[in-house]
N, C-alpha and C positions, 0 to 999 in steps of 0.2 A: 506542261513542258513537252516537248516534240523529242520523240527518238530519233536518234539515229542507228540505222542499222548499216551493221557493213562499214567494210574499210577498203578505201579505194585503193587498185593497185598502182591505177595510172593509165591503164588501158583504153582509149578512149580519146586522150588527149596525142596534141603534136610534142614532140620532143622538146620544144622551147618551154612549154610548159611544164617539164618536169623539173625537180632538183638539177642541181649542174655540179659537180665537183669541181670546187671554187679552187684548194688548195694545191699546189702541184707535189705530186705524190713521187715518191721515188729516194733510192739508196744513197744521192749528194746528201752531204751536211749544209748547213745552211750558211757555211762561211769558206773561205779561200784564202789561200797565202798567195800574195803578190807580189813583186818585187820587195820581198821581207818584210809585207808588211798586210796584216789580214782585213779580208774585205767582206762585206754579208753580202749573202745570194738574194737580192729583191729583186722587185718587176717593175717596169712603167711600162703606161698605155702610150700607145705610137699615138691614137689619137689625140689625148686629152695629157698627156704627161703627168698625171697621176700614178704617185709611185706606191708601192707597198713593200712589208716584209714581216712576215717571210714570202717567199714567192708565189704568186695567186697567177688563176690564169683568167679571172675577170677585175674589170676596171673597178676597185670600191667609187670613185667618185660619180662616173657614170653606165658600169656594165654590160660598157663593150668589154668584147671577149678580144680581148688585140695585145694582151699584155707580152712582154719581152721580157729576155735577162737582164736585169742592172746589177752593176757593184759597186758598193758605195762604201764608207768607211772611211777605217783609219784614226782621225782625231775626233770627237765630239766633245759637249758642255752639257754639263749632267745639270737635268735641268729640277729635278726634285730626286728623294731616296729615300728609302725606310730601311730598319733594322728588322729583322724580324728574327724574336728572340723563342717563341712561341711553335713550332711547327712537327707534325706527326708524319713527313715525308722525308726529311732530311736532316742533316744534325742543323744546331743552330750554335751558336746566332750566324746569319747572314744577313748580305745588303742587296736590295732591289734598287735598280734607280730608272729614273725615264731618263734617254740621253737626245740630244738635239745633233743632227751631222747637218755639214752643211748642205748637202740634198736639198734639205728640207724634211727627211723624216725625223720622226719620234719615233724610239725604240725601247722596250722594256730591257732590262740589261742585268744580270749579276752584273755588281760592282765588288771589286777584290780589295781592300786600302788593309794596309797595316794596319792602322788608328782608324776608325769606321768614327769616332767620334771628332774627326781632322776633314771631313768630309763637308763640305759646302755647296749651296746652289748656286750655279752658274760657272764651278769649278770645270777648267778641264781636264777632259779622258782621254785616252786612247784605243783602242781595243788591243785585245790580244785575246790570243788561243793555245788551248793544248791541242792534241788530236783530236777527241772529242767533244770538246766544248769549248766557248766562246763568252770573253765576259770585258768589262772596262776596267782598267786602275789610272787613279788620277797621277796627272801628270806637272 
């Protein structure tokens, strides 16, 4: 088996070649209120309309660096959800769901329901927010 010795720093190479800080970094929250009504902070590419969220500053579909602000939101369709009754970071039980906007993105989401056992796929959501956080309850 061959060693390697030495860890690269990077020196050597052009700047394309290094890591790139994909995520865009900064003291925004990742959502907004809108005319009363709250939107998530994502990106599309000008080129490729390829959106993400939270906001990136390269393209996931093709990796142009061209991304913009979108806001998107409002109403979504919770498109699956778990309970999770089990966890060593938060109290439990809580609800996860993937929600569908009509963007076109998929979103991971706290889901807040009264009855978490009233919950269904393909139900709708809406989002809301406190000041510092952002979750869906079905509507």
């Amino acid at each position: 088996m061959r060693e390697v010795s030495g860890v690269t720093n990077g020196s050597g190479y052009g700047a394309d070649a290094l890591p790139i800080e994909d995520m865009k970094e900064g003291s925004k929250k990742p959502f907004e209120f809108m005319d009363g009504q709250v939107r998530l902070r994502g990106s599309k590419s000008r080129s490729s309309g390829g959106m993400a969220f939270p906001e990136r500053e390269v393209c996931l579909e093709t990796g142009a660096r061209d991304m913009e602000p979108f806001l998107f939101g409002g109403d979504g369709v919770l498109y699956s959800f778990s309970t999770v009754h089990v966890s060593s970071s938060r109290p439990v039980p809580y609800t996860l769901g993937y929600v569908d906007f009509p963007c076109g993105l998929r979103v991971l989401a706290h889901v807040v329901a009264d009855d978490p056992d009233s919950l269904r796929c393909d139900q709708a959501v809406q989002l809301r927010a406190t000041d510092d956080s952002w979750f869906v309850v079905p509507v």
